[in-house]
Every structure is written in structure tokens, then in C-alpha cells.
C-alpha positions as CSV (number, residue, x, y, z in Angstrom):
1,X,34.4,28.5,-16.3
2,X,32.1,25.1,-16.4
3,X,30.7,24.4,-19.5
4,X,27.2,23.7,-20.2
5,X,27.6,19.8,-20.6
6,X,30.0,19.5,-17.2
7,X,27.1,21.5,-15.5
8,X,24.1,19.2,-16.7
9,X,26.3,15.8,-16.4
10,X,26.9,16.8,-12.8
11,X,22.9,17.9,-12.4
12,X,22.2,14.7,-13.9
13,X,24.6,12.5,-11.7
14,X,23.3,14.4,-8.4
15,X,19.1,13.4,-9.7
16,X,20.5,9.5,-10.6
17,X,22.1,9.3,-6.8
18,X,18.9,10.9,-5.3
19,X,16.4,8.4,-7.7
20,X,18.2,5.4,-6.8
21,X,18.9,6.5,-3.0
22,X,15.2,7.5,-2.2
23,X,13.2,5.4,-5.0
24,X,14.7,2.1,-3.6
25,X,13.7,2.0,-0.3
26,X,10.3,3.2,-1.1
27,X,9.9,0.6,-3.0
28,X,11.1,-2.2,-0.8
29,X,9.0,-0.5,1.6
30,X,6.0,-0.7,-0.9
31,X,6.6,-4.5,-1.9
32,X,6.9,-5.9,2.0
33,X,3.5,-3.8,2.6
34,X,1.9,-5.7,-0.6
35,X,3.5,-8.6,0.7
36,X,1.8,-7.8,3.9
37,X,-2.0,-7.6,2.6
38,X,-2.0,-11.0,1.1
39,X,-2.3,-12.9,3.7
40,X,-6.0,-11.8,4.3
41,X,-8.3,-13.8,4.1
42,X,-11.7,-12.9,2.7
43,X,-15.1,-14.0,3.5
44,X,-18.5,-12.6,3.8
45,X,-20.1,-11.0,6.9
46,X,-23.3,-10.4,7.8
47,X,-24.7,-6.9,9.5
48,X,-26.1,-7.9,12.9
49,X,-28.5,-5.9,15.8
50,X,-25.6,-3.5,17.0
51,X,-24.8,-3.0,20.8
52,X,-26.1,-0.1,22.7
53,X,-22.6,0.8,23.0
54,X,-21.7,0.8,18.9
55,X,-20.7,3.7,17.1
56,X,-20.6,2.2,13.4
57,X,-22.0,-1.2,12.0
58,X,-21.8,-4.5,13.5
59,X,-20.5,-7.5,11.5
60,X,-20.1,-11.4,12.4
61,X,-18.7,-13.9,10.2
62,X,-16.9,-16.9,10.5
63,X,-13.6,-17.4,9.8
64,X,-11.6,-20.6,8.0
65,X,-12.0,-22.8,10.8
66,X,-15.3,-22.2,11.9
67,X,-14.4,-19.7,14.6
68,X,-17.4,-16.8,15.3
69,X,-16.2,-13.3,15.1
70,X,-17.5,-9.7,15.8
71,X,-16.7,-6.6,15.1
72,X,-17.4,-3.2,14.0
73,X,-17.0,-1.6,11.0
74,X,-16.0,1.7,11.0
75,X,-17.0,2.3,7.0
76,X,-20.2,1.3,7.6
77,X,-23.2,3.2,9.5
78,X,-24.9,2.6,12.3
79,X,-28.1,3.2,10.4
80,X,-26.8,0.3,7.7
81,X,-29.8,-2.2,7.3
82,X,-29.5,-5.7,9.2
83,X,-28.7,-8.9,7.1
84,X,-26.6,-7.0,5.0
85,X,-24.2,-9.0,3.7
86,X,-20.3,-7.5,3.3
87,X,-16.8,-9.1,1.6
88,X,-14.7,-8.8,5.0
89,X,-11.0,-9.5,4.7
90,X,-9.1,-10.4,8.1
91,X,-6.1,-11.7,9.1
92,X,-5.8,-15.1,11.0
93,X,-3.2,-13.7,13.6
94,X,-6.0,-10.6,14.2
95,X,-9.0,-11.7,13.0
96,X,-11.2,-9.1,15.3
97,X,-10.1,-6.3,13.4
98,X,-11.6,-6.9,9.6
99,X,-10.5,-4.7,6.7
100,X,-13.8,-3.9,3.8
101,X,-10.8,-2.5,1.3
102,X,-7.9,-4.8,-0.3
103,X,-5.2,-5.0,1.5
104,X,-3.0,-6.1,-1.5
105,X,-3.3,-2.2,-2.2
106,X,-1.4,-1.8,0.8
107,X,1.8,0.4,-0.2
108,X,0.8,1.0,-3.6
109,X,1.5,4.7,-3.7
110,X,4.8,3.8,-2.3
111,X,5.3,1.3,-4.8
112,X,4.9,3.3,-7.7
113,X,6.6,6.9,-6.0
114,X,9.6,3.8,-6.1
115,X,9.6,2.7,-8.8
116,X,9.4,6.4,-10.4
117,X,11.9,7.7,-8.8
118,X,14.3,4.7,-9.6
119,X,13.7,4.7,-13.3
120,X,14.4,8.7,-13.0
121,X,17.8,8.2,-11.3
122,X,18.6,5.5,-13.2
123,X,18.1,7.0,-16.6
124,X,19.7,10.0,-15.4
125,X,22.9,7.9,-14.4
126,X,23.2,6.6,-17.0
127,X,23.0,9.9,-19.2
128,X,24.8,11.4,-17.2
129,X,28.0,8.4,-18.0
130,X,27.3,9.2,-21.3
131,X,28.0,12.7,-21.3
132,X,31.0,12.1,-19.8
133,X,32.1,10.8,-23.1
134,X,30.4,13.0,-25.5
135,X,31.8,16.0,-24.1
């Protein structure tokens, strides 16, 4: 009959492999998304007359080399005020689809469910070695 130390060192061991085996890619996953967001750019738009067509607010700002663009935003109401002015991020491979939220908080919930999980597997690798040679 198992002891109680040979039962929680092999708990523990079976928690360190599935912290390190899940918490790892998350947080890879969660760095190359962060990674991802900063390469925004940021400038400010201006709310314009929208289309007939328009289902949200409509935006036009330029971008870094003096390009026009326009674009809804789906954030923003129809009934939002013209001349308002709003911090637009974009990207300069898609520059017609603007973000209003930071985009280096891209991945952030995978970051830290990561970086959790691998400090919990690790710790409990480690105790479990340890209990190895207590017991």
C-alpha cells in the first residue's frame, strides 16, 4: 500500500508536467500576439458625415505617409457627433481596418493563464524532486 508522500509526489509530478506542457505554449502564444499589436501605429481620426449605407461611425485620418483613409468604426455610433476626434491605431499592411483599443493587450489573458500555469508546474516539479528524497 502507497504511502501518503509517494501518492502526493506523484500528484505533484502529474500538475508540474501539465503546468509546463499547457502553460508554455500559452504563453508563446501570448508573447507573438503582443508582439503582434506593436506594430500599430496610432494617430488621431476625425468623425466624418457617414454614408447612407453606414451602420456605425465614420472615421478618416491620415496615415504616416500622408495616405487618406476611411473606415468605420464599429465601437462608435451612428449617432456619434461629427468632428469628433478619436486615437485610431492601424496597421500599415491593413490600414482600412483601424482598432480604438491597444493592441499591445493582444494576448494578455493568454499571457498571464501562461505564465500561471508554468510557475504552478514548475514549483510543483520541483517539490515534487524533493520529495523524492525526503521520503
Amino acid at each position: 500500500m502507497p504511502d501518503a508522500l509517494d501518492v502526493l509526489s506523484t500528484v505533484l509530478e502529474l500538475f508540474g508536467w501539465a503546468g509546463v506542457l499547457l502553460g508554455l505554449p500559452l504563453l508563446l502564444v501570448g508573447q507573438a500576439l503582443g508582439r503582434r499589436g506593436l506594430r500599430h501605429h496610432e494617430t488621431v481620426a476625425v468623425v466624418v458625415d457617414p454614408p447612407r449605407h453606414a451602420r456605425a461611425a465614420t472615421v478618416r485620418w491620415f496615415d504616416h505617409e500622408g495616405e487618406l483613409h476611411e473606415a468605420e468604426l464599429d465601437d462608435h455610433p451612428l449617432s456619434t457627433p461629427v468632428e469628433t476626434e478619436v486615437v485610431v491605431r492601424f496597421s500599415s499592411s491593413r490600414p482600412e481596418r483601424p482598432r480604438t483599443d491597444d493592441p499591445a493587450d493582444d494576448g494578455k489573458a493568454l499571457r498571464v493563464t501562461g505564465t500561471a500555469l508554468l510557475v504552478v508546474g514548475v514549483a510543483c516539479g520541483v517539490t515534487s524532486v524533493v520529495l523524492l528524497f525526503v521520503g
